[in-house]
NUDOFI-798088 format. One record per residue (C-alpha): residue in one letter; y, x, z. Coordinates in steps of 0.2 Angstrom, whole numbers, plus 5000, padded with zeros to 4 digits. Layout:
residues N
AYXZ...
***
This chain:
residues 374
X576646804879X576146654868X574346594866X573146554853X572446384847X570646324844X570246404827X571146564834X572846554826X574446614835X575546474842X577046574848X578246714847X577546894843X577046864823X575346914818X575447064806X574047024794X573047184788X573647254772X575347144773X576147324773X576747354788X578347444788X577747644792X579347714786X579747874797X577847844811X576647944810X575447934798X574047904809X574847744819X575547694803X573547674796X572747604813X574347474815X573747444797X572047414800X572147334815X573347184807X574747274821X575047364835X574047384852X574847274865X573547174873X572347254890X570747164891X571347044906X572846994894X571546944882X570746834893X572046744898X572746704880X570946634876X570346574889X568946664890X568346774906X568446944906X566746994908X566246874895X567746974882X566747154888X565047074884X565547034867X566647214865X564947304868X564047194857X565147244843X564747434847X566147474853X566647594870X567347524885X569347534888X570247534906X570747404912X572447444911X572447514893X573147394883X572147434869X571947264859X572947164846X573247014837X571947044829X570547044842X571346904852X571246794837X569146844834X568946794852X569646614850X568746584833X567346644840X567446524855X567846404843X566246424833X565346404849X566346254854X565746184838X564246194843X563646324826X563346464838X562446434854X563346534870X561546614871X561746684853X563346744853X563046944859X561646944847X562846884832X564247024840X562847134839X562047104823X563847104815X564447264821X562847364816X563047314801X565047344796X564947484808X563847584792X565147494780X566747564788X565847754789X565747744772X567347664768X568047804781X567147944769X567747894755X569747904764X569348074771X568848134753X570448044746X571348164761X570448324756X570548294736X572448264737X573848384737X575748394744X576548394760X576548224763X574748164761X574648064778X575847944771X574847924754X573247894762X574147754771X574947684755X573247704748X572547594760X573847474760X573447454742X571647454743X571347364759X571447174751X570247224739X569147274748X569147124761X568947024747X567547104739X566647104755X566946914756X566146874738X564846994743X564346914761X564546734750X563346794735X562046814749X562346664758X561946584739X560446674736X559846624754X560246444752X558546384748X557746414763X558846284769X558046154762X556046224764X555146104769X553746124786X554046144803X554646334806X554746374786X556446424791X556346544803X554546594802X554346614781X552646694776X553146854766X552647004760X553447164771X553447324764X553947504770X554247634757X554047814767X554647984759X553048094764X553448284772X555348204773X555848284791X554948464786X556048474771X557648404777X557748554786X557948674772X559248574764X561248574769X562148444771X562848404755X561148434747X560148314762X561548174760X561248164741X559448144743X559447994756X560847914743X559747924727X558147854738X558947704747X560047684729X558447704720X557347584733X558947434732X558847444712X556747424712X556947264726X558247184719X557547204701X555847144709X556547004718X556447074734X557647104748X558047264757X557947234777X558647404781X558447574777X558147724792X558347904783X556647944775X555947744775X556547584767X555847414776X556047264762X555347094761X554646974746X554346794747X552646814730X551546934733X551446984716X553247054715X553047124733X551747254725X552647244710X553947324720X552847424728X551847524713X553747544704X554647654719X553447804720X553447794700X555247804697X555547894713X554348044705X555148224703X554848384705X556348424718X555748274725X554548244741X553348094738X553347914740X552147804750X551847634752X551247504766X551247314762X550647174773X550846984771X551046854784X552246734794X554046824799X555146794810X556846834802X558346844816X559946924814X559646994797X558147074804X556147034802X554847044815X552947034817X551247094819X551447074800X552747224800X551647324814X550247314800X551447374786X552047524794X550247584801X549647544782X551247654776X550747774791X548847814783X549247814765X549047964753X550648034744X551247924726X549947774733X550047584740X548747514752X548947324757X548147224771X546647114768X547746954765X548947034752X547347104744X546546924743X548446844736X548146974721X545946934718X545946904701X547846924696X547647034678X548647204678X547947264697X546547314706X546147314721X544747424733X544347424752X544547604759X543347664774X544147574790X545347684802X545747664819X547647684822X548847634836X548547444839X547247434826X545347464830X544747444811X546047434801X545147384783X546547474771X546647434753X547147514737X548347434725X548347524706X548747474690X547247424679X547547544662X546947584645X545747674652X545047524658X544547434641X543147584638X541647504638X540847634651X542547624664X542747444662X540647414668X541147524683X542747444688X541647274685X540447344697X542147404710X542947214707X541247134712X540947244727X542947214733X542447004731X540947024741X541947124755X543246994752X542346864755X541346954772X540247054767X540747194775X541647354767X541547534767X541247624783
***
């Protein structure tokens, strides 16, 4: 049967096909053809054979399978390839190495699948419009040749991508303070489409789909612009993060401005600012509890920011900022809100400017204890 070294390369017999080596399809059907071709070869393996070419017990190999997100196989489906018995022995070999802790492993599995689980169900839309658009008897075999043709490409423009991010993360390798890696203090923001679910369901499909695709297309041009990065986007909400406070509002005042339309719903924002945990790609903290409640109370086209975001911004030219009346929400007995705008033109009329004066002095004194609005 052969078996595979430590960095997860064959060492006998049965040749590895790679993906998009161009497997020979000549006279299969067009649906093996493209899952031989995707899978880097045929099925031959069942999960106990996988185990015993790596090494590796079999319930550990169904743990990580799960992980991944995907379905458990009988026993005696010999369902796996080259492929996947080669990702098993390279990821034993990370562990061996000592890079990913045996403890971590599921969560990697886990966090890796999520996320190319959404890149491959776009990548598969864009193949069953190629399928739908093209014309002639033979269209199985030129989705396949399509792929073939495509498929390098593509893995390599998702390498320079997943690089590209590794760059811009670098830094935090070398921050300085004990949990400055793990535990950054950031800004975290949710941007919420208001009325989303009531309108959704007067739209069709096409209609709905192109909506969600302008906002989080919209949302990932205003972060990144900003500075910012987008954590993840759930339908009607986008949850991004900002190391300087003054980009995250930044961020925060530009998406309901450019996101403004009449066919439109409304765009609200909540920001907080605090210590994170960032794990898997993913942030957690009271800090993004208190974003989401602050996202959760604000009115339509507005931001409101905690107390300690609002006091990063004191004095910072081109915002002001006001205490609102404290709410009680879920987890929050007094939640003290506040309200991020622009300063305007408006503002350098001698009778406004004395007013927002008197609003600046009243936000220091709450500021700095004096109690705010009931």
């Amino acid at each position: 049967m052969g078996r595979f070294d430590r960095r997860g390369r064959r060492t006998a017999d049965r040749p590895l096909t790679e993906p998009g080596s161009g497997p020979s399809h000549g006279g299969t059907d067009p649906r093996e053809a493209l899952e031989q071709l995707l899978l880097g070869g045929p099925r031959r393996y069942t999960r106990g054979e996988v185990s015993a070419l790596t090494g590796t017990p079999p319930e550990r190999t169904q743990r990580l399978w799960r992980a991944l997100g995907f379905a458990d196989v009988p026993d005696d489906d010999p369902a796996f390839t080259d492929a996947d018995v080669s990702a098993l022995a390279r990821l034993s070999a990370l562990i061996d190495s000592g890079f990913v802790g045996p403890a971590a492993e599921a969560s990697i599995a886990r966090a890796m699948g999520q996320a190319l689980a959404r890149l491959a169900d776009w990548q598969t839309d864009m193949l069953a419009a190629q399928l739908a658009a093209a014309d002639g008897a033979d269209v199985g075999a030129d989705v396949v040749a399509a792929t073939e043709d495509l498929l390098p490409l593509m893995a390599e423009l998702q390498d320079y991508v997943w690089r590209r991010h590794l760059a811009a993360n670098a830094g935090r390798l070398f921050a300085t303070g004990p949990g400055a890696v793990d535990r950054p203090e950031l800004a975290v923001g949710f941007a919420d489409l208001v009325g989303y679910t009531s309108r959704s369901r007067g739209m069709g499909g096409r209609e709905l789909g192109a909506m969600v695709e302008d906002f989080e297309g919209l949302a990932a041009d205003v972060v990144a612009r900003n500075r910012g990065r987008v954590v993840k986007t759930v339908g009607d909400a986008v949850l991004f993060t900002c190391t300087d406070p003054v980009d995250a509002v930044e961020i925060a005042l530009r998406l309901p401005d450019e996101w403004a339309a009449p066919d439109r719903p409304p765009l609200r924002v909540g920001l907080a600012f605090g210590p994170v945990l960032t794990r898997l790609g993913d942030v957690y903290s009271p800090v993004v509890n208190l974003a989401s409640r602050l996202t959760s109370i604000a009115r339509p086209a507005t931001v409101l920011v905690d107390e300690e975001l609002a006091r990063r911004l004191r004095g910072v030219p081109g915002y002001r900022v006001r205490p609102l009346r404290r709410v009680s929400v879920r987890g929050y007995d007094q939640l003290q809100p506040w309200l991020v705008r622009r300063r305007t033109a408006e503002d350098h009329d001698p009778g406004v400017a004395a007013f927002e004066s008197w609003l600046d002095e009243i936000a220091d004194d709450v500021l700095d204890g004096g109690g705010g609005p009931d």
